[in-house]
NUSEMI-979854 format. One record per residue (C-alpha): residue number from 1; x, y, z. Coordinates in steps of 0.001 Angstrom, whole numbers, always signed. Layout:
// NUSEMI-979854
{rec NUM, {X, Y, Z}};
...
END
This chain:
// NUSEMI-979854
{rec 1, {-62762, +172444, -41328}};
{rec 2, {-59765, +171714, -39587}};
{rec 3, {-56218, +171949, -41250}};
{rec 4, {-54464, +169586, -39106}};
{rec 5, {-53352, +166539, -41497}};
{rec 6, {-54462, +163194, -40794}};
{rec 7, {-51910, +160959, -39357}};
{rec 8, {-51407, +157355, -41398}};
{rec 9, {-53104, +155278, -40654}};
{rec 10, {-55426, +152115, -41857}};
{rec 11, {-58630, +154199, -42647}};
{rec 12, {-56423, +156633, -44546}};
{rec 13, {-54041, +154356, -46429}};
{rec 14, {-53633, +150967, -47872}};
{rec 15, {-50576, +149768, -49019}};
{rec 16, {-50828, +146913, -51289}};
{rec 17, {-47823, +144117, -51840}};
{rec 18, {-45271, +144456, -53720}};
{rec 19, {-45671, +143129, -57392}};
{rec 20, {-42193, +142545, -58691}};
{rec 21, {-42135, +140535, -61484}};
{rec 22, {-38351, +139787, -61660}};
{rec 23, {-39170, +137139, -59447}};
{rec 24, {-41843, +135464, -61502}};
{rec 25, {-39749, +135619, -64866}};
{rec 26, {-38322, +132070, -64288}};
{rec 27, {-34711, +131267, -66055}};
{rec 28, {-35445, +127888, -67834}};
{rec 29, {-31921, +125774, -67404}};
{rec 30, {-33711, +123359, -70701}};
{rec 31, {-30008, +123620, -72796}};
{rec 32, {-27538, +123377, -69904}};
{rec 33, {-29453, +120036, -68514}};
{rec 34, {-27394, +118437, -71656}};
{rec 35, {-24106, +119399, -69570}};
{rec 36, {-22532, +117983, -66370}};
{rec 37, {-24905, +115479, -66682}};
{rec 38, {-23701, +112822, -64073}};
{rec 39, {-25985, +110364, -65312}};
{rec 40, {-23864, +110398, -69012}};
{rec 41, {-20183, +110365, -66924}};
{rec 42, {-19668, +114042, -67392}};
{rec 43, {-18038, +116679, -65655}};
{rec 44, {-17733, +119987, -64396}};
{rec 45, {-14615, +121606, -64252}};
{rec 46, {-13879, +124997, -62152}};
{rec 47, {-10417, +126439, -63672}};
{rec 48, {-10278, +129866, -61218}};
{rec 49, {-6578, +130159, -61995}};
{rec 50, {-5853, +129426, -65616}};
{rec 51, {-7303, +131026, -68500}};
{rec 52, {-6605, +128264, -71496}};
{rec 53, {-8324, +124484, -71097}};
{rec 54, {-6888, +121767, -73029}};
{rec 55, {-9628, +119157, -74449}};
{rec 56, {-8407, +115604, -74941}};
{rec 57, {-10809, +113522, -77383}};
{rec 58, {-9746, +109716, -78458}};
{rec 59, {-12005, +108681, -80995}};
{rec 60, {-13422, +104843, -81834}};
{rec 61, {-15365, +102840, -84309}};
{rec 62, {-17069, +99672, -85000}};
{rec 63, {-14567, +98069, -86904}};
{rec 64, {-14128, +93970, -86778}};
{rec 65, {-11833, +91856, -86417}};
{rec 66, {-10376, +90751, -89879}};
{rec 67, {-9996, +86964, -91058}};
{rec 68, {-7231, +85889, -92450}};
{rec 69, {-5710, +82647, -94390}};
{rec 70, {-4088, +80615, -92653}};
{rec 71, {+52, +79520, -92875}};
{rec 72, {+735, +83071, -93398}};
{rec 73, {+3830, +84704, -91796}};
{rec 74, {+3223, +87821, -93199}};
{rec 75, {+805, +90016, -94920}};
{rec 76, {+730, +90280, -98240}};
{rec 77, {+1194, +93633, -100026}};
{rec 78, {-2303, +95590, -100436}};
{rec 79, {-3813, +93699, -97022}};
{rec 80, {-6764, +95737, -95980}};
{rec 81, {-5357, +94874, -92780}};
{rec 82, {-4315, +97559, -90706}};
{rec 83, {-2099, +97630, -87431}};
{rec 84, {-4057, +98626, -84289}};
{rec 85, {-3159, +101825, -83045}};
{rec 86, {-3693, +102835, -79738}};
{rec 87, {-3842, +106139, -78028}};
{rec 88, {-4476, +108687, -81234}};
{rec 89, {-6251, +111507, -79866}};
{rec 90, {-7211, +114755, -80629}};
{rec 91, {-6175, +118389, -78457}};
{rec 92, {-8017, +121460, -78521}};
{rec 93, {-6884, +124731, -76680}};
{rec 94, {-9492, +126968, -75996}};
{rec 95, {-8552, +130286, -74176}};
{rec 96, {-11988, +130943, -71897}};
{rec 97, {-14342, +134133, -72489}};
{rec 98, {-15839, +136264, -70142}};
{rec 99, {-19247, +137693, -69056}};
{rec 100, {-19903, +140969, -66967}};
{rec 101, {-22797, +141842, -65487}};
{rec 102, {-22891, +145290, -63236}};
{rec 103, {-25082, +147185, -60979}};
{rec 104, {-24892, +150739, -59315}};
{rec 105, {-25935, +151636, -56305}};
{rec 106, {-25524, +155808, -55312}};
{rec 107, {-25672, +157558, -52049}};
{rec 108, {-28844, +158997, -53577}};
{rec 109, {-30487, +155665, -54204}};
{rec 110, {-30224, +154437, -50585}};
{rec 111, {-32155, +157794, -49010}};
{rec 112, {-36075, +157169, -50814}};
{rec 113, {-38033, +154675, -50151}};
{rec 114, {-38032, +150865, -52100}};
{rec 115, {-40617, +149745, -53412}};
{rec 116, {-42628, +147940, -51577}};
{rec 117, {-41464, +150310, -48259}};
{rec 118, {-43975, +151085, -45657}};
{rec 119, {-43661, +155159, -45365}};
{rec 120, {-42926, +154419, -41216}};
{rec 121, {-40519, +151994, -41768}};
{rec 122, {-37818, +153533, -40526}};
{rec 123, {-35283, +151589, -42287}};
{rec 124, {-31848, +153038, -41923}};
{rec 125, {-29357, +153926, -45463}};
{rec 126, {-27423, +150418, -45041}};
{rec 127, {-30751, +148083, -44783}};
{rec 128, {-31910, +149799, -48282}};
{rec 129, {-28500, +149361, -49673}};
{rec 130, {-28298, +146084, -48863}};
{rec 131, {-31697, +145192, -50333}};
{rec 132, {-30860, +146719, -53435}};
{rec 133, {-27557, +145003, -53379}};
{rec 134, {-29997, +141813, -53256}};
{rec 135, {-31869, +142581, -55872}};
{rec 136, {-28847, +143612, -58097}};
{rec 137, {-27018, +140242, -57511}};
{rec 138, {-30207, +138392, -58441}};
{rec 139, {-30715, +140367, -61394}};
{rec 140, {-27168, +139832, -62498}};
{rec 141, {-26963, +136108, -61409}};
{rec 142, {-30566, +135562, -63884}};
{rec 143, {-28475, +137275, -66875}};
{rec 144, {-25561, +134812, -66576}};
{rec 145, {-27633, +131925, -66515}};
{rec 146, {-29768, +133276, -69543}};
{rec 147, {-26559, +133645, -71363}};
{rec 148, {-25540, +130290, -70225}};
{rec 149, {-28763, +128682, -71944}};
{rec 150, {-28209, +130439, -75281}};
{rec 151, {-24139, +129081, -75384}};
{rec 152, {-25674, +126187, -74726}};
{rec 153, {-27985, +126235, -77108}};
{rec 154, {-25666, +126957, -79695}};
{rec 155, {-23311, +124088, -78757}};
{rec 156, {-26319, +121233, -79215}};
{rec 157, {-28040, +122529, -81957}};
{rec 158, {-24372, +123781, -83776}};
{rec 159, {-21494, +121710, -82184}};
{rec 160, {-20167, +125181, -81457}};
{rec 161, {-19793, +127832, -79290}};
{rec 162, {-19297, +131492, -79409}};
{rec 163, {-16783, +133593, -77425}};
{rec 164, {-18842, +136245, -78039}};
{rec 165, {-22673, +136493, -79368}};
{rec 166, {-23571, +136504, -82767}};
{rec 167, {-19647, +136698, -83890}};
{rec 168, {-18589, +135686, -87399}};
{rec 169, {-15080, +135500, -86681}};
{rec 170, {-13606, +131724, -86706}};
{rec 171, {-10860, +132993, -84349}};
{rec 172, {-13874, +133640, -81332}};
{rec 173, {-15804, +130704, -82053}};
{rec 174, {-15300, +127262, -80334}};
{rec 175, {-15706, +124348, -82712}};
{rec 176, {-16035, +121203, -81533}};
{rec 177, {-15677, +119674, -84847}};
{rec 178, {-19075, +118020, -85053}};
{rec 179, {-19128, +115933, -88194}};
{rec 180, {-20836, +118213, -90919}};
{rec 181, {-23233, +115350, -92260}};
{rec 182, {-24922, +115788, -88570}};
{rec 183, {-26645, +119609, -89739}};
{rec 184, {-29277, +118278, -91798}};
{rec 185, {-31466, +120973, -94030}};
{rec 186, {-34498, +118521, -94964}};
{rec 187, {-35550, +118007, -98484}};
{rec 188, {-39367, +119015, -97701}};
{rec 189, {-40390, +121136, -95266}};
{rec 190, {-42475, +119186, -92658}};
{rec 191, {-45538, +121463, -93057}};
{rec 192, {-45471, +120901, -96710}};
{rec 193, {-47618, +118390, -98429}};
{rec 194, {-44932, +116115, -99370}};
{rec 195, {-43000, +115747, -96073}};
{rec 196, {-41135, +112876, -95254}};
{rec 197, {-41113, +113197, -91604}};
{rec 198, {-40401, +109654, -90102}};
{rec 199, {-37481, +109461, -92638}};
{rec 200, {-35767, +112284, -91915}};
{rec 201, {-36320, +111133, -88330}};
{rec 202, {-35030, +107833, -89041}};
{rec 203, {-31986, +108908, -91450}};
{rec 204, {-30927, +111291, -88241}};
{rec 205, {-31356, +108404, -85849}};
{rec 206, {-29001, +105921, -88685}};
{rec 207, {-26382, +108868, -88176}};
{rec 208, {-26379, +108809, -84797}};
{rec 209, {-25995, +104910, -84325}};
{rec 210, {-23056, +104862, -87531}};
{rec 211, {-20970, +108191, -86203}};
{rec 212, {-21931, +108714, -82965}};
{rec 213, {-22018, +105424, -81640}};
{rec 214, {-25239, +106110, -79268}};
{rec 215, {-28493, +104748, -79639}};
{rec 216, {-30927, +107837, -79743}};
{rec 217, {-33706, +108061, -77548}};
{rec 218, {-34485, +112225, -77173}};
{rec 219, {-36173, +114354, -80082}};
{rec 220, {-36223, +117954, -79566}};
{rec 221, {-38274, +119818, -81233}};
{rec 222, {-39218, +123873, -81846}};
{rec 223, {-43231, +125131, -81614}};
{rec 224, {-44211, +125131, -85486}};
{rec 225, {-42180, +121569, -86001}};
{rec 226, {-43911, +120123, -83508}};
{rec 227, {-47278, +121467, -84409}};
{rec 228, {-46017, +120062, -88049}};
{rec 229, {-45801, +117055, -86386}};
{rec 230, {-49370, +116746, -85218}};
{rec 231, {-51124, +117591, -88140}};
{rec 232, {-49017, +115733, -90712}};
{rec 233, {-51406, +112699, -92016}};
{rec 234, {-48792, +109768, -91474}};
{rec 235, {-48232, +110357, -88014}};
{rec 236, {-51536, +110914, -87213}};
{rec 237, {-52496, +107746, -89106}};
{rec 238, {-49300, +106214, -86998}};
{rec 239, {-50667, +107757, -83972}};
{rec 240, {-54561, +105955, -84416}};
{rec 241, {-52703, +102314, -85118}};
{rec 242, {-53147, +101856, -81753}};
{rec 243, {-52364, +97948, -82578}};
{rec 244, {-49066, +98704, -83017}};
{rec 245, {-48559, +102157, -80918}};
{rec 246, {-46332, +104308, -82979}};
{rec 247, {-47159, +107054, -80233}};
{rec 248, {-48055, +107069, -77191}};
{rec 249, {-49136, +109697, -74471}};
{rec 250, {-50801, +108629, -71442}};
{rec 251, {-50585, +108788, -67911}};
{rec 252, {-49774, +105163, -67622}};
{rec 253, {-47039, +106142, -70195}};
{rec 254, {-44977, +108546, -67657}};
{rec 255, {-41539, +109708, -68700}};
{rec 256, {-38559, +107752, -67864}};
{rec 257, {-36643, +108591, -64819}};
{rec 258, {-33566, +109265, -67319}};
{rec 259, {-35275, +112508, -69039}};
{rec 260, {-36560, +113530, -65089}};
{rec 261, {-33273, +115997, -65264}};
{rec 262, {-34902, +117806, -68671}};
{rec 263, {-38379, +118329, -67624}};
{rec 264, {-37556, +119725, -64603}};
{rec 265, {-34802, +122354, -66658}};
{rec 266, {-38001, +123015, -68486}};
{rec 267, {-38593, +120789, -71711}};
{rec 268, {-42107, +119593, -72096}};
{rec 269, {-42416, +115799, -73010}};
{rec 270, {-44773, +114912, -75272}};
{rec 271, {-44960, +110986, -75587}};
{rec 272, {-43087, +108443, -76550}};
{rec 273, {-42672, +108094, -80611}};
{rec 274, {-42182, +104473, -82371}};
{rec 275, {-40478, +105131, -86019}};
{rec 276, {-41604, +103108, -88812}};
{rec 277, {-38030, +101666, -88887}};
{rec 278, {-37868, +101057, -84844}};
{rec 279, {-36203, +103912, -83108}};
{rec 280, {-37936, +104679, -79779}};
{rec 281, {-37801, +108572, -79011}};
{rec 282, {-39633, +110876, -76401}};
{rec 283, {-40796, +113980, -77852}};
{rec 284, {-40264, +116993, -76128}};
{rec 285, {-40896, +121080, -76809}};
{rec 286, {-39200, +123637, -75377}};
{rec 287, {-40852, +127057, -75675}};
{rec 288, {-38837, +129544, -73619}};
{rec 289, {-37708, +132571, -74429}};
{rec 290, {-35111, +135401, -74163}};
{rec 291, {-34620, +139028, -74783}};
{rec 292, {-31585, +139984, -77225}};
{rec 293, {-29911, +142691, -77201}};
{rec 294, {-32367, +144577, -79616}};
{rec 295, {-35064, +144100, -76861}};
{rec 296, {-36940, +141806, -79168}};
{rec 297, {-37631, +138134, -77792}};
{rec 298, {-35843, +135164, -79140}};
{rec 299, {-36761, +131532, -78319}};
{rec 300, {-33795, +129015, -77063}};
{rec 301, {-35556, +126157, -79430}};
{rec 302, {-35948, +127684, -82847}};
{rec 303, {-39420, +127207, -84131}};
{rec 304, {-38086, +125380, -87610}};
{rec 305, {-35887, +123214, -86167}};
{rec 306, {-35470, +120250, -84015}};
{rec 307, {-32398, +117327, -83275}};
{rec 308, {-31782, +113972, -82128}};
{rec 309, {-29921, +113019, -79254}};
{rec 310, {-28994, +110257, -76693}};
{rec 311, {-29029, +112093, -73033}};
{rec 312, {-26648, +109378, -72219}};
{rec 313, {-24417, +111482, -74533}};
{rec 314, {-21317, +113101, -72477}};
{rec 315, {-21475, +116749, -72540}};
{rec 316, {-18947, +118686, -70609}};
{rec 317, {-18392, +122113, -69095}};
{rec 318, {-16148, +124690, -67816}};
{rec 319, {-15901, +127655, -65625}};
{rec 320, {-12601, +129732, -66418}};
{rec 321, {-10997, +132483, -63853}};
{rec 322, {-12405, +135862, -63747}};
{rec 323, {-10970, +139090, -64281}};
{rec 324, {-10244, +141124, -60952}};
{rec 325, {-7362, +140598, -58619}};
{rec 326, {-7427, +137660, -56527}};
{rec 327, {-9944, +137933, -53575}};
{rec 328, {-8469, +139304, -50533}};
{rec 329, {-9926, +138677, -46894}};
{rec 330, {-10221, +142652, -47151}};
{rec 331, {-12157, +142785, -50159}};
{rec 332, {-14499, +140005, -48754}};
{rec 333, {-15249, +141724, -45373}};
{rec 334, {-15731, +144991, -47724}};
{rec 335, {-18321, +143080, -49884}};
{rec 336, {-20033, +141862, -46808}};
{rec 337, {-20393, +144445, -44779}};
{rec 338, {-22399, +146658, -46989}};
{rec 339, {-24188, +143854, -48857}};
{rec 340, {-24895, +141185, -46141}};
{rec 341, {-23677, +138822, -48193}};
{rec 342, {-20518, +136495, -48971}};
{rec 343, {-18821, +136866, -52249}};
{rec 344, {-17472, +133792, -52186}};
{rec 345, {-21210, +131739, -51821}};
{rec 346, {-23750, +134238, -52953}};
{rec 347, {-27019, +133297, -52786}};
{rec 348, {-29042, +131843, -55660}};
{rec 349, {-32114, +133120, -57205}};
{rec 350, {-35282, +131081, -56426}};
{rec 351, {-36511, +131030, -59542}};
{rec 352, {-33782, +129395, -61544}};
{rec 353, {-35109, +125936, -62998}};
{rec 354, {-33664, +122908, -61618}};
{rec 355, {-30928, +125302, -59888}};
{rec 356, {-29734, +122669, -57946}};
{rec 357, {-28765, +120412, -60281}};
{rec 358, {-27944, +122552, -62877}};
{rec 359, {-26638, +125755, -61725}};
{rec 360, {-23767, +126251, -58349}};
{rec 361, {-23115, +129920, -56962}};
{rec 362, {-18805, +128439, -57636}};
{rec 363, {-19685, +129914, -61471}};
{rec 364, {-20259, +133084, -60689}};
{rec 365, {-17507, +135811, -59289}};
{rec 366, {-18933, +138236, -57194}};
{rec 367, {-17264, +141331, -56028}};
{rec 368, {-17775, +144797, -55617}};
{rec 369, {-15635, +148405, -55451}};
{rec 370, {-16568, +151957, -54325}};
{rec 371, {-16101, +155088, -56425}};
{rec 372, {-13235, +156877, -55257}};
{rec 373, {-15465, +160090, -53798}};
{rec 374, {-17257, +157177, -51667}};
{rec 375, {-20906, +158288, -52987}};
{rec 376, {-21426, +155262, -55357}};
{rec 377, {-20458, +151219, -55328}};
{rec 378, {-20304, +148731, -58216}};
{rec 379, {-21976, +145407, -57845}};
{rec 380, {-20347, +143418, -60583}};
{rec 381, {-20887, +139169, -61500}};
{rec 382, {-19116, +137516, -63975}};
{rec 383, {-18771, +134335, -65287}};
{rec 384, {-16296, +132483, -68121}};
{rec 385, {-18452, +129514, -69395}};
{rec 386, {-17809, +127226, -72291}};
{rec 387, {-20345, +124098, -73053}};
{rec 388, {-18967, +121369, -74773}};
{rec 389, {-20570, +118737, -76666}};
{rec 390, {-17572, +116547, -75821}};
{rec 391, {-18941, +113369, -77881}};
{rec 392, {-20244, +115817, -80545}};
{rec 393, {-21368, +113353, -83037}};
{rec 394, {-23907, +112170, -80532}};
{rec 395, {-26632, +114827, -82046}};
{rec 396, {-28084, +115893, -85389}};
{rec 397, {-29763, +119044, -85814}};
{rec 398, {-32679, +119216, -88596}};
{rec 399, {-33495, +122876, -90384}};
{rec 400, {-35887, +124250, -92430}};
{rec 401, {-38534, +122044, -91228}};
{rec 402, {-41205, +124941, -91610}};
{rec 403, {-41666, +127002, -94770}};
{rec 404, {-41186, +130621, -95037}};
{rec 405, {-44700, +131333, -95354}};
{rec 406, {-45954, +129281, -92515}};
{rec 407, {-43068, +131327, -90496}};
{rec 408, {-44673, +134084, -91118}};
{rec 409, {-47772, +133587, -89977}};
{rec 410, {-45966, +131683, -86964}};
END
């Protein structure tokens, strides 16, 4: 028997694709759709030089005009009258956080083979850095956005924002003074067998059109309140009146093209829903999920809860400065050389929902710095995001729509 090896070759060895499945975890955008929403006038503001943004709010109502008798000069004392005032408005300062995200990449890293690597590739120390350097900026990039769709989050279903996750301290939370009657903890659970489902729908939907002055058209709502939903008797018995369709799903039903920006950031529309006291709202579920920092998966939606929105509601957001020097034309050459890419317009991720409209590569600051004995190099992304729900009063959140027990089983 001979002892000469075998060279390589395609009797000897088969090398099968790559299977990476970073890049078929997609990063639903369902949350952030809400913001910079140009269809509901709002904006997106990029603040890479000044760390404190000042919101101006001027609220209204739906007062009338007052009658009056006639032949008077002046009012009498105790008129309900009031003078109009004009240009009353409320400030709020808000200094902006920060997000990190960074990667490592040693002199050690770039001499084995990635996977994925043919053995006679022949690919040279800076082609593997710079594909690691990919996949690190990709990886970081999908972190910032998954952040960005829990602040989010927070801000709709809350009407606030944290500075930093899962803080208890006032002084790091953003409040955009949502008007407390808005949080609604139903009466009956929805899965319980006295639920009043369409009216706690329809007091929500009264809110909205008293406070926020919007006319509601979206319903949100978690996996076990929607399945609540389905199975309660009245809106199944709403659902069969076909005379007066109380619900309707059907493909000659198809969503408007105002909610096209949600389903494509990943909400799931369910059909269009006729209350007993005539507010029209789509129905849509959001499932998606995210890992804490425990490792254990949380969902974006929470099962037991849902709100009640207008998407014509104006929802703002910012992007504060980072934390590095300024950029230099030295540091940007550095960053680009090694990595093949531009710090300044990093590519995206392809598989970031509705990235186009939701997400741009000017929230995100990318640069990178060597270890002083040259045998590593720091990737680093950051990010300074804060959602607001600018007209706040424009949503009502519902909890406890599912009982403990059903939770559980959940």
């Amino acid at each position: 028997m001979s002892t000469t090896p075998n060279p390589v070759d395609s009797f000897s060895r088969y090398q099968a694709d790559l299977f990476d499945e970073r890049r078929i975890i997609s990063v639903p955008t369902g949350f952030q759709a809400f913001f910079g929403n140009p269809g509901s006038g709002a904006f997106t503001h990029f603040s890479p030089d000044a760390n404190v943004v000042d919101i101006d709010i001027v609220r209204g109502d739906k007062k009338t005009a007052a009658l009056i008798p006639r032949g008077m000069v002046s009012r009498p004392l105790g008129s309900t009258q009031k003078d109009l005032a004009s240009g009353k408005f409320s400030s709020f300062s808000r200094k902006y956080p920060l997000s990190e995200e960074e990667g490592n990449i040693s002199a050690n890293d770039v001499l084995y083979r990635m996977p994925g690597e043919s053995v006679q590739s022949g690919r040279t120390r800076l082609d593997r850095m710079r594909e690691r350097a990919r996949d690190l900026h990709a990886e970081n990039v999908r972190r910032h956005v998954r952040l960005f769709e829990v602040l989010a989050s927070e801000s709709i279903l809350t009407g606030k924002q944290p500075a930093i996750v899962d803080t208890k301290n006032d002084d790091l939370i953003y409040d955009f003074l949502r008007n407390p009657d808005h949080t609604v903890t139903v009466s009956i659970a929805w899965n319980g067998t006295k639920a009043n489902i369409f009216g706690d729908i329809d007091a929500a939907c009264e809110k909205l059109e008293a406070n926020g002055n919007v006319v509601p058209n979206f319903i949100g709502l978690g996996g076990l309140a929607m399945e609540a939903l389905i199975k309660d008797a009245d809106a199944q018995q709403l659902a069969d009146n076909r005379r007066f369709e109380l619900i309707r799903v059907s493909n000659n039903n198809p969503v408007p093209p105002e909610f096209a920006r949600f389903t494509a950031s990943g909400w799931i529309a369910r059909g269009l829903l006729h209350t007993p006291k005539g507010h029209n709202l789509w129905l849509f579920t959001y499932y998606r999920t995210y890992t804490d920092s425990n490792g254990k998966p949380q969902k974006y939606m929470p099962d037991d809860q849902a709100f009640i929105c207008s998407v014509g509601a104006r929802c703002d957001r910012y992007f504060g400065p980072p934390e590095t020097l300024p950029m230099t034309g030295a540091r940007v050459r550095f960053y680009q050389e090694l990595f093949g890419m531009n710090p300044t317009a990093a590519p995206m991720p392809p598989n970031i929902a509705n990235a186009g409209a939701v997400v741009s590569p000017a929230m995100f600051y990318c640069d990178a710095y060597a270890a002083a004995d040259q045998k590593s190099v720091t990737i680093r992304t950051q990010s300074a995001p804060i959602f607001a729900t600018t007209q706040t009063d424009a949503f009502v959140t519902l909890k406890g729509l599912i009982g403990n027990s059903a939770k559980r089983n959940g």
